[in-house]
N, C-alpha and C positions, 0 to 999 in steps of 0.2 A: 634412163627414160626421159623425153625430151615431152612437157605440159600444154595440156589441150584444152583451150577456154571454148565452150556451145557456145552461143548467142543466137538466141531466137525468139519471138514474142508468143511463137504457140511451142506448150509444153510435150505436144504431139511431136512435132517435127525434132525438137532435141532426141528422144527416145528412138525416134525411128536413125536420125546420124549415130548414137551410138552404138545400136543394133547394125548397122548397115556393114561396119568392117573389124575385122581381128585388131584394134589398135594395137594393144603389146607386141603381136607379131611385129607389125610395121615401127617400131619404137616407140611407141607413145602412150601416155597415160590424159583420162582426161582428169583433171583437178576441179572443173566449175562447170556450171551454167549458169545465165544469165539471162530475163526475158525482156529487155527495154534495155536501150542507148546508158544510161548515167545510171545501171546497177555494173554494164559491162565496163564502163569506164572505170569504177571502182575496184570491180573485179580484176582489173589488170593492176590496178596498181598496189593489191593486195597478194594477187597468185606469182604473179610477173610470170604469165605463160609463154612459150615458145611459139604458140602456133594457136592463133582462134578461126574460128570456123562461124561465119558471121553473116545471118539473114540482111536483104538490101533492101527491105521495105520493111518498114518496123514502126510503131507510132510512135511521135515526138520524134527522136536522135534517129534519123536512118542509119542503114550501115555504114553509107559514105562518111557521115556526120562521125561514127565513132569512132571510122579507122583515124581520121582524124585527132580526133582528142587523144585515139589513145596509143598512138604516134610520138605525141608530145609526154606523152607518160615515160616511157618505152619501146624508142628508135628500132629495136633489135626484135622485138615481135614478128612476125608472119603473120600474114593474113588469106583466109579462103574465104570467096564468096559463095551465096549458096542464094538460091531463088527459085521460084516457080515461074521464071518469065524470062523465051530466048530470048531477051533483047540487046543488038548490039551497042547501043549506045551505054545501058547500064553498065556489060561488060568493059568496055573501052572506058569510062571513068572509074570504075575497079581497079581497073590495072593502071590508071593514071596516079590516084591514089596509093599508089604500093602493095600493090594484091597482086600476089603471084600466079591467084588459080581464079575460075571461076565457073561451079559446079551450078546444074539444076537437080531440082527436084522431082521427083522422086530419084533418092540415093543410088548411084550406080555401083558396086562393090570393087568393082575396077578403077572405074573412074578419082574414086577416094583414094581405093592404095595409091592408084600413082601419084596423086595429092602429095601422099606421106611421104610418099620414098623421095619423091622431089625438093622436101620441104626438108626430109633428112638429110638428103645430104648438104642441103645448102647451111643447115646447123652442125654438120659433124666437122665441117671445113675450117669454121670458123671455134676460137675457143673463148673465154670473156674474159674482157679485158679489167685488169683492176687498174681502175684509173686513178688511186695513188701512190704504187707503183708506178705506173708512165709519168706523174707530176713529177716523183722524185728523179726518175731518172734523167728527163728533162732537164732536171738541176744542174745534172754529174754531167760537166765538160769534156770527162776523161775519153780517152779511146777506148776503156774498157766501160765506160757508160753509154758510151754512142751504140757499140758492141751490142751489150746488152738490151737496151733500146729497140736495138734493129731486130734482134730476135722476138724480145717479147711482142710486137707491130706485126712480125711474118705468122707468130703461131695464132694471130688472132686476124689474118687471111691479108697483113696490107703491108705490102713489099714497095717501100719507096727508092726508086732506081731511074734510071735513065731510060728503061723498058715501060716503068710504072709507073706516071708523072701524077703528083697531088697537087690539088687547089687546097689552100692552106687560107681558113675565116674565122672570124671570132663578131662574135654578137651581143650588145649586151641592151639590158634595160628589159629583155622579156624574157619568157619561159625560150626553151630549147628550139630551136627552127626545126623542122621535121627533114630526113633523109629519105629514102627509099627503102626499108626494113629489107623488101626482094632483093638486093645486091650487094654484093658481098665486097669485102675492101675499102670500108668507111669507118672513119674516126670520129668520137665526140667529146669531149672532156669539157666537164664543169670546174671554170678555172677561178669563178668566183660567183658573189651572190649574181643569179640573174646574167651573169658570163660565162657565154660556151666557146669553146674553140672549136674547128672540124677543119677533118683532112677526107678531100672527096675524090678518088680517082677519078682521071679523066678519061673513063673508057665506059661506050667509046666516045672517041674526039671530039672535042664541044660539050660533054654533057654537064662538067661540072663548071663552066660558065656558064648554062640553060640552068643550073641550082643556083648559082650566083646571081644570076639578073632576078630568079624569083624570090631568093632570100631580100634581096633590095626591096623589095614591094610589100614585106611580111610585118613591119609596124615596130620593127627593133632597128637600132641603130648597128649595121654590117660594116665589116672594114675588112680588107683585102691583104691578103698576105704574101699575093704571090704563086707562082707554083713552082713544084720542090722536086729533085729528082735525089735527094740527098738526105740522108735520115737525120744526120747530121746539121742540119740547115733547119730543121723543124721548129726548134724555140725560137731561133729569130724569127723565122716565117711567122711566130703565133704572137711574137713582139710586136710586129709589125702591122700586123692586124690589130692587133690590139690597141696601136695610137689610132688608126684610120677608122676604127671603128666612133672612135671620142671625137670626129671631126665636128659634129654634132654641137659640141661644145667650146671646140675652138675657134672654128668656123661658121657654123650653122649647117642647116640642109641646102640654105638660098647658093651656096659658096659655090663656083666651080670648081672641080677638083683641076689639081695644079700638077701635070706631068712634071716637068723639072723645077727643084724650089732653088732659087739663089739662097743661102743660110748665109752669107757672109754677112751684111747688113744684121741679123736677127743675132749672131754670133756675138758681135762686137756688141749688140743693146743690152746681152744678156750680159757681157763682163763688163761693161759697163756700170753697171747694178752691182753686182758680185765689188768694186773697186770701189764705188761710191758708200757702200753699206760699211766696208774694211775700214775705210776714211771716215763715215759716220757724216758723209757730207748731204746735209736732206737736199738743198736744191738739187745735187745730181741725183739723189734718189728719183727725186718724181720727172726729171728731165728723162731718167731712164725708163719709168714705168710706164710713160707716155709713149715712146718709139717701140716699146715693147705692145703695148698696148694696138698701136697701127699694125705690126708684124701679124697679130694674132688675127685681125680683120682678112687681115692678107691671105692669109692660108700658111704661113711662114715658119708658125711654131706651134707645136703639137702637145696630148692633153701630159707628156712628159714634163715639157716646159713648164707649164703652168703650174705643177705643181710644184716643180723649185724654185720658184718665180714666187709661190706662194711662201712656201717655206722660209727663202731667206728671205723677205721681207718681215715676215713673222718672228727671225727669227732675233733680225735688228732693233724691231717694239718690245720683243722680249728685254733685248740686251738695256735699253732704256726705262725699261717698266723694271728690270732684275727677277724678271722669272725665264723659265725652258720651258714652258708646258702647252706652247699656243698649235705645235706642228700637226699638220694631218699626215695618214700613214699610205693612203691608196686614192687611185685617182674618182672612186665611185663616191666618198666623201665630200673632194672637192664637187661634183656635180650637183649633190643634194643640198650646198651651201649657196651656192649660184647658178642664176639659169646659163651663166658662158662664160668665157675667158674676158670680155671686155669688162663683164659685170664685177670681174671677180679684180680688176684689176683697177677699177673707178672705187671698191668697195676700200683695198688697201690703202690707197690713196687718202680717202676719208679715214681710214682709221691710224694714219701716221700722223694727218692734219690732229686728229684728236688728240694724239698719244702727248702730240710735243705739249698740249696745254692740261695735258690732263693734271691734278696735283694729288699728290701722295697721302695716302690717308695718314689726318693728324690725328690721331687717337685710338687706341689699341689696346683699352683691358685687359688686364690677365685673365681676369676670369670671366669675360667677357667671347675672348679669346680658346678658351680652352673647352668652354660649354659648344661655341660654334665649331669648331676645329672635332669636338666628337661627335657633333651629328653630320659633320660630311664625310668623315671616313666610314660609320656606316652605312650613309648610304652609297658610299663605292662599295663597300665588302657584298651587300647585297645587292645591288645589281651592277658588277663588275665588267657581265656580260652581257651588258648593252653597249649601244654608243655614246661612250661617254666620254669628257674632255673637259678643260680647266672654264672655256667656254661655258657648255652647259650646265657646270656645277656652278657658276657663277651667276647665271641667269636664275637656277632654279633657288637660290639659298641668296640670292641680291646681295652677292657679297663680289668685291672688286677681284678678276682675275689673277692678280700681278699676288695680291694677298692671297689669296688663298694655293698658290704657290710654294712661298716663303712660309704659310703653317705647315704646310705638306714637309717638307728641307727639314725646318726648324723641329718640326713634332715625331718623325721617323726616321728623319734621316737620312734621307731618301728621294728621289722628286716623284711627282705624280706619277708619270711613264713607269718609273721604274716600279713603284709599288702597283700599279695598274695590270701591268706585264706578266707580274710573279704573282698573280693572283690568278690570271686567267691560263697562264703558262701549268701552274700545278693542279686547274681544272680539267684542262684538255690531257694531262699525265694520266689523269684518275679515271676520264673516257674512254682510254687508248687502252689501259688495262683491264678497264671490265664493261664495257660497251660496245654491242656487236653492230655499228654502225662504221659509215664508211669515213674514213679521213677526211673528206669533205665536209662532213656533218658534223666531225668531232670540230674543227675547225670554225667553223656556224656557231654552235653552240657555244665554245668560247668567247668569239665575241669579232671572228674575224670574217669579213667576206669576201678576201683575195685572198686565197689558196697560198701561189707562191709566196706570199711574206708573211702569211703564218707560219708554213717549213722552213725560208728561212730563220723566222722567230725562233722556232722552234730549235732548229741545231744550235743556234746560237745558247741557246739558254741548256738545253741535256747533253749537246754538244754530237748528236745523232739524230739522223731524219723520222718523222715521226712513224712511218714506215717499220723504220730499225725496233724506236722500241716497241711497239708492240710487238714484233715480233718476239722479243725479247724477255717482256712482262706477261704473256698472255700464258 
């Protein structure tokens, strides 16, 4: 039986829709009602119905207003309007919004089944998608992952082929962009905190550049992936999007996007840095971060670069200070430490000028030592899954980075990362086992908010995609 949300502000009018037709005949059950905008918004995201049935004049949140919000809830909903007023302009922003039907009032008995049966079949076609499932197989390079891929994409109605072309985007910094719920052949996947990817058929012709140009104007940062006739070609396509998306921070919004990039220039600045950091030579260091620094102005190098731009830099203060624990792991990190790549690249710079003068702590208690060194590993044990880093244990406990390091090594044996990992690694174990949540969330609640390199964390460490074991443990 496929769930039916009412939405109406008079108690009259629900009783009289679900008087008006045989639901079970036509497959459907209703599970809710609802009589105001932000009871039905909740409602969806409590029931997760298939199909709401939804007055357009309502006080506060109109109908319009909630197919909206609750769009952004859940893309894969159906919507039916209902009203006491033929008017066309309401109907035609109905169905602009993603509303397949648009019934009056008083309930016609016909006019409803064919509702349902319309609405059925456009949900029998379609089956749901587990999207970490598709993240892991996205991993799997093989011909028997692409394979498998391909079918689980077909049984869930999106056939990417040469017949069936997708526009391939990724968005990140807000809630989910909204689709069209009425049409059938569209992808969404939450590939991190506040990052969605989507694959939107282009039928017909033009239409998923008309979702493109609107997603641009929707207050997230969008990046283009391309379009794909090849199922196979998907994770690059959602790579790719995924830097263009971060132009934001490489470039800015002011930046004109750049049809062909010369990278020979921006190549040679980045090995540059890589040879000067090997050699340990600071003047080429900073002669590097500078040309590196213009590239990024340029449109040149993307939010990839930056972060191992960031990394080895970091990882050469480290080598001078004698710690490993300065690195970040995903590119939404580097965003929330700087507002852009130039900032993030002035900021290094200052903090090499530091490092060379900085001087080694001369004095070091044992028991001085031993007392501080155990109130920071509880407070990593307890909250392990946050964001946390040698950084902000440093800040928060006003103890020298590079030190509190060297206790971590010294006192377990181990470096920060490492103990860090296997702590939120046998969290997300004990989730995957007895938590009916989705691998994205088990994911979250660890402590990670890029999907792919939690799975890969993840194999790394049980040596099977997190997929596996539950399947496996459950």
């Amino acid at each position: 039986m496929h769930k039916v949300l009412l939405v109406d502000d008079e108690e009259f009018v629900v009783k009289s829709l679900k008087a008006s037709v045989d639901w079970q005949a036509c497959g459907f059950e209703i599970v809710g009602e609802a009589y105001n905008g932000d009871d039905a918004v909740r409602a969806v995201q409590q029931l997760k119905p298939d199909l709401v049935f939804t007055d357009i004049r309502m006080p506060g949140m109109n109908g319009l207003e909630f197919i909206k919000k609750a769009k952004a809830v859940d893309a894969s909903t159906l919507f039916i309007i209902v009203s006491g007023y033929a008017e066309f302009a309401f109907a035609q922003k109905a169905l602009n919004v993603g509303a397949i039907g648009y019934c009056l009032k008083p309930f016609d008995e016909l006019e409803i089944s064919g509702f349902l049966h319309k609405a059925a079949a456009m949900l029998d076609q379609t089956r749901p998608i587990d999207e970490g499932e598709i993240l892991d197989l996205l991993e799997d390079a093989t011909n028997q992952g692409v394979d498998k891929l391909r079918y689980r994409l077909e049984q869930a109605g999106i056939r990417i082929g040469q017949q069936e072309r997708y526009r391939v985007a990724v968005s990140v910094g807000q809630e989910r962009l909204a689709l069209n719920p009425g049409t059938l052949g569209e992808l969404i996947l939450r590939i991190g905190y506040r990052k969605y990817a989507y694959c939107i058929a282009d039928h017909p012709p033009g239409r998923a550049d008309e979702w493109y140009t609107h997603a641009q104007m929707s207050g997230s940062a969008v990046g283009d992936g391309g379009v794909i006739g090849d199922v196979a070609r998907l994770k690059g396509a959602i790579e790719r999007a995924e830097l263009d998306a971060y132009r934001y921070f490489t470039v800015g919004n002011y930046a004109e996007r750049l049809e062909s990039e010369n990278t020979e220039a921006p190549d040679k600045a980045l090995t540059r840095l890589v040879g000067a950091i090997a050699n340990q030579d600071v003047p080429a260091i900073f002669a590097a971060l500078n040309g590196i620094e213009r590239h990024f102005s340029q449109g040149l190098l993307n939010i990839r670069h930056a972060l191992t731009v960031y990394n080895d830099t970091i990882v050469f203060l480290n080598r001078i200070g004698e710690s490993e624990e300065s690195l970040l792991l995903s590119y939404d990190k580097l965003t929330v430490l700087f507002s852009d790549a130039g900032h993030m690249v002035r900021q290094l710079k200052q903090a090499l000028s530091e490092s060379l003068n900085r001087s080694k702590l001369s004095l070091k208690p044992e028991d001085i030592k031993n007392r501080t060194f155990t109130s920071i590993l509880h407070f990593v044990n307890e909250n392990f899954c946050q964001d946390l880093s040698i950084q902000s244990l440093s800040r928060s406990f006003n103890i020298n980075a590079n030190y509190i390091s060297q206790m971590f090594k010294r006192e377990t044996g181990r470096t920060f990362t490492e103990h860090l990992t296997q702590l939120r690694m046998e969290y997300a174990c004990q989730l995957l086992r007895t938590a009916d949540t989705s691998i994205q969330e088990v994911a979250e609640k660890a402590g990670y908010h890029d999907y792919f390199y939690f799975s890969r964390q993840f194999k790394r460490y049980t040596g099977i995609p997190p997929s596996t074991y539950r399947a496996e443990h459950q």
